[in-house]
C-alpha positions as CSV (number, residue, x, y, z in Angstrom):
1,X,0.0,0.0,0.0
2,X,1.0,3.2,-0.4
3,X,2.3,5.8,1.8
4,X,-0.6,7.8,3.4
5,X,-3.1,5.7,1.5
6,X,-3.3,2.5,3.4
7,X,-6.4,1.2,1.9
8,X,-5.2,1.3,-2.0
9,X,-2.6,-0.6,-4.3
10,X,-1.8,0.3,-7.2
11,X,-0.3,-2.2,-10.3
12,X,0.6,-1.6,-14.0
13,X,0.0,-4.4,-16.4
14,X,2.6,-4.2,-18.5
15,X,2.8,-6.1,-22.0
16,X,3.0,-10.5,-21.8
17,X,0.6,-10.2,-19.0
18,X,3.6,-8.7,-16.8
19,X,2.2,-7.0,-13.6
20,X,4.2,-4.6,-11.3
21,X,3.0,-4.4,-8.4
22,X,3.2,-1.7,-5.5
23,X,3.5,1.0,-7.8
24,X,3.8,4.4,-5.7
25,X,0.7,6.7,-5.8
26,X,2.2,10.5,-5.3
27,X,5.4,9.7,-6.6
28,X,7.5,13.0,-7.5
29,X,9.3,11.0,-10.1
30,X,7.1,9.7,-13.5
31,X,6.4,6.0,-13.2
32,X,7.9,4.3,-16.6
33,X,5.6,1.5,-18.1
34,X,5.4,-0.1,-21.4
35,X,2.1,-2.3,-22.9
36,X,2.1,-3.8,-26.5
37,X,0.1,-0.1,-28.1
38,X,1.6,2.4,-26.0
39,X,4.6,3.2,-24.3
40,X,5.4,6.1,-22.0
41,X,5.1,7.3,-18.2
42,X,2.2,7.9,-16.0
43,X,1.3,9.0,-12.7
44,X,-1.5,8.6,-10.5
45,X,-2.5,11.6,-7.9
46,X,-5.1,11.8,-4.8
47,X,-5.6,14.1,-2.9
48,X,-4.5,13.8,1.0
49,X,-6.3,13.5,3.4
50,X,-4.5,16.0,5.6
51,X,-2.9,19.0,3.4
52,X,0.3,18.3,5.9
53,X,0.7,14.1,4.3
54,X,1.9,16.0,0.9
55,X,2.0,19.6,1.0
56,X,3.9,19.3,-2.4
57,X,1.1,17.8,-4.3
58,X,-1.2,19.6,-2.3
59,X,0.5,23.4,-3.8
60,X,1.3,21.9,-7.1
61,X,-2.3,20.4,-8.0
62,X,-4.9,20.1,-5.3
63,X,-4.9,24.1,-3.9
64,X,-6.0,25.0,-7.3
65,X,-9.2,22.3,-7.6
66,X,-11.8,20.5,-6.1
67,X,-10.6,17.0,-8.0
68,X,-9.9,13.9,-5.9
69,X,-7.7,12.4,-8.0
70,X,-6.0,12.7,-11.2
71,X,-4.1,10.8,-13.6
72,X,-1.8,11.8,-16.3
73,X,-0.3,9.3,-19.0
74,X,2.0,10.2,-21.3
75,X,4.4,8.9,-24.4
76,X,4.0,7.0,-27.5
77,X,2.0,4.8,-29.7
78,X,4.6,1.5,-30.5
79,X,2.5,1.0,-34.2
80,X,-0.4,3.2,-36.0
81,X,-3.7,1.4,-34.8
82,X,-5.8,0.8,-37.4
83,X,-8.7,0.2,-35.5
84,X,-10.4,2.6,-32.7
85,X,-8.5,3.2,-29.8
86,X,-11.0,3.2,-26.3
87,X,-9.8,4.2,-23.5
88,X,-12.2,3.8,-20.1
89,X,-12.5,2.0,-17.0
90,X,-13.6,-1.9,-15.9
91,X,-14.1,-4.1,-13.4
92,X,-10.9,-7.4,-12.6
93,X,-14.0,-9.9,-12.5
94,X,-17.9,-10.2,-13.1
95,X,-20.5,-8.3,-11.2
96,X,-23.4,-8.9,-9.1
97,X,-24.9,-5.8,-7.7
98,X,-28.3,-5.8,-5.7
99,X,-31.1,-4.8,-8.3
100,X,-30.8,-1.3,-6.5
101,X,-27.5,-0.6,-6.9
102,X,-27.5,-1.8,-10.7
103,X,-30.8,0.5,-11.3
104,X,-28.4,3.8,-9.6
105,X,-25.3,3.1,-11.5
106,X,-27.9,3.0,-15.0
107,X,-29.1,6.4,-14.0
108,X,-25.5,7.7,-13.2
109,X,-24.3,5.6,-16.6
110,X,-27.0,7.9,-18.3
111,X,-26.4,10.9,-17.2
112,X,-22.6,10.5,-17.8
113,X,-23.9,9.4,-21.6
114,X,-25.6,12.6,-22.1
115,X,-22.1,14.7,-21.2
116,X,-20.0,11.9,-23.2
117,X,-22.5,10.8,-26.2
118,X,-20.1,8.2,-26.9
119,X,-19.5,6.3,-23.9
120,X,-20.2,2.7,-24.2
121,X,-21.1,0.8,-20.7
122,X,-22.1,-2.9,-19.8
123,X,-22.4,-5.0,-16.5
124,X,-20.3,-7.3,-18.1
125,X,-21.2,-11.0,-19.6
126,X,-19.9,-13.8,-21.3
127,X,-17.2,-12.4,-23.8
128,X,-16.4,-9.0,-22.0
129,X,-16.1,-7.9,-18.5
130,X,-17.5,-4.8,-16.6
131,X,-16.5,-1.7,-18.1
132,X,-17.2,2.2,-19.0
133,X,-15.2,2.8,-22.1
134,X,-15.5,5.5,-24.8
135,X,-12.6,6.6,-28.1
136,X,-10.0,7.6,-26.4
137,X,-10.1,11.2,-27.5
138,X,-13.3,12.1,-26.1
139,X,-13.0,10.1,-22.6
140,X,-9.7,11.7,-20.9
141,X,-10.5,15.1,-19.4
142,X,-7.5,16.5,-20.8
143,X,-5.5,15.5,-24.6
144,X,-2.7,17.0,-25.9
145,X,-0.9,15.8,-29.0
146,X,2.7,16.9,-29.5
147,X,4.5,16.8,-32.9
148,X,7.8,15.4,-33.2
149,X,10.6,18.4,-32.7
150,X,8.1,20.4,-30.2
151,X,8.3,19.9,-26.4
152,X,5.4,17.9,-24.9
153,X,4.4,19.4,-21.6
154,X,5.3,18.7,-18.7
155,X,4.0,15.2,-17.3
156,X,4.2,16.0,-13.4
157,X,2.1,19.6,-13.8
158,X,-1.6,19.6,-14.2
159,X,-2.3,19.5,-18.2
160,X,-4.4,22.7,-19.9
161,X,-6.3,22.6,-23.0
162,X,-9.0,25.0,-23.9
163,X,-12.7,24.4,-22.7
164,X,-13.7,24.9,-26.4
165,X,-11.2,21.8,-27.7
166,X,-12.7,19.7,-24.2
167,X,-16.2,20.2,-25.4
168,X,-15.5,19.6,-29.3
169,X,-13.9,16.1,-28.3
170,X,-16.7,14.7,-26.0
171,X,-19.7,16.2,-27.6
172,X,-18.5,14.2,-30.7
173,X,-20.8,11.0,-31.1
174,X,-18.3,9.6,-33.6
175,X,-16.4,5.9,-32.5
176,X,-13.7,6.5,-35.0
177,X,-12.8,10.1,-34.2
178,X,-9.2,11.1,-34.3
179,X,-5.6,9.9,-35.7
180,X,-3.1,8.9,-34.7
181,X,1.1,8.3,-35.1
182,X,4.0,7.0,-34.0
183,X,5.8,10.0,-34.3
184,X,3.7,12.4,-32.1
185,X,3.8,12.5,-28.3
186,X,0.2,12.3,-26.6
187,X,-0.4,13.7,-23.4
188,X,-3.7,12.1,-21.4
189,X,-5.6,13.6,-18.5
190,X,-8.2,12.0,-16.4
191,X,-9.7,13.8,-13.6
192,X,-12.2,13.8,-10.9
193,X,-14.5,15.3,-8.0
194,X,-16.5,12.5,-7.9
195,X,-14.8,9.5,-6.8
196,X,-12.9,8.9,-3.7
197,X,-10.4,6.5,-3.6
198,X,-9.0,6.1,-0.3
199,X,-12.8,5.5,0.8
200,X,-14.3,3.7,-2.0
201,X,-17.0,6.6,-2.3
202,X,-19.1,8.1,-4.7
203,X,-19.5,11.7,-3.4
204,X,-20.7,15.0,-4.2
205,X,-23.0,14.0,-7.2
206,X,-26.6,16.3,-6.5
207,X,-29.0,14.2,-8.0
208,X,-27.7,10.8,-6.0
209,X,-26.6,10.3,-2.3
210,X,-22.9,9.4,-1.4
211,X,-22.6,5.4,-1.9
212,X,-20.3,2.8,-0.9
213,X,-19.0,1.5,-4.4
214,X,-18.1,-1.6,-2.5
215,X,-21.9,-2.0,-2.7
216,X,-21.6,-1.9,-6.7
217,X,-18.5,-4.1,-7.7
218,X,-17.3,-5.5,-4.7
219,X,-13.9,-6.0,-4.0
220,X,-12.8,-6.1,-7.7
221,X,-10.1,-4.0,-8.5
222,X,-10.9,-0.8,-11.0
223,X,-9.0,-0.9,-14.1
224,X,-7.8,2.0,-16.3
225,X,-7.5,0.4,-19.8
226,X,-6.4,1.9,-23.2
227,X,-6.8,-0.8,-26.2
228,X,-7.2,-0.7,-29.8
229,X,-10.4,-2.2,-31.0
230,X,-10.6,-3.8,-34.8
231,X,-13.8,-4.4,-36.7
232,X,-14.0,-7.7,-37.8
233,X,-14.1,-8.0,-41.6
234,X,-17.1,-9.6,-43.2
């Protein structure tokens, strides 16, 4: 577990099914990792607790919003996917949730749907497990694509873009939007106020109360995934 966060553990899957395990959360130093798409650094950032358990990440990121966590990825696609590159969240193994809980995460699901048009979701089945998953440049918060010779920013500060280029990419209802290259650096962003880690709590949402997400999926572990999706050919 990580320092100051007792409750969470954080792995990377890395590519051949390689997992590294007790990766540090508030590191100061950008965590390397490498899958078979995409290879590049990453960090993962929540906010403490007590301002005085990281005053550095506190000044640097968490003074300036109300977010409880962030993540930043950053680096390199390995080929030029051909197919659509999703990018989401799901679930280490199958879920049973109470008919309640399964009828509030629909209505948060749809409400997120209406801000994200092309967010795809299932409860999980057969062939696919649990997971919230949209094209990758509409589902981070923040995107930035770098051109070979120009200076990406940098990974370990809070990423800007403008709110008009934020609302272009998730208002767009298109599953094959976007490009991409091996020679450009892409900068990711994913952000937010909603979700407490440390707690396994859904908070602050006004139209639902704060809930125990243990109550939802259990004690599977969340997943952020990035993956390139191929039609299959008639």
């Amino acid at each position: 577990p990580a320092r100051n966060f007792p409750t969470l553990g954080l792995s990377l899957l890395r590519k051949h099914d390689f997992m590294q395990q007790d990766v540090p959360i508030n590191s100061r130093k950008p965590i390397p990792f490498e899958t078979d798409l995409f290879q590049g650094k990453m960090q993962l950032l929540i906010r403490p607790k007590d301002t005085a358990d990281d005053r550095y990440h506190h000044n640097l990121v968490f003074s300036k919003t109300k977010v409880k966590f962030v993540i930043q990825i950053q680096g390199k696609f390995k080929y030029v996917p051909n197919g659509t590159v999703f990018a989401g969240i799901e679930m280490s193994n199958d879920m049973d949730p109470p008919l309640i809980m399964k009828g509030l995460a629909t209505v948060i699901l749809r409400h997120v749907q209406k801000n994200l048009p092309s967010v795809h979701y299932s409860f999980g089945g057969k062939m696919e497990k649990p997971h919230v998953v949209a094209p990758a440049m509409a589902f981070f918060d923040r995107f930035i694509a770098t051109k070979a010779g120009s200076h990406p920013p940098p990974i370990m500060e809070p990423l800007h873009e403008t709110l008009t280029s934020i609302e272009a990419r998730k208002s767009s209802t298109s599953t094959t939007m976007g490009s991409w290259n091996k020679d450009t650096t892409y900068s990711f962003g994913c952000m937010t106020e909603f979700i407490d880690l440390p707690y396994w709590q859904l908070v602050g949402l006004d139209f639902v109360r704060d809930t125990d997400l243990r109550n939802l999926w259990g004690e599977n572990a969340l997943r952020l995934v990035m993956y390139e999706h191929r039609e299959k050919e008639n």
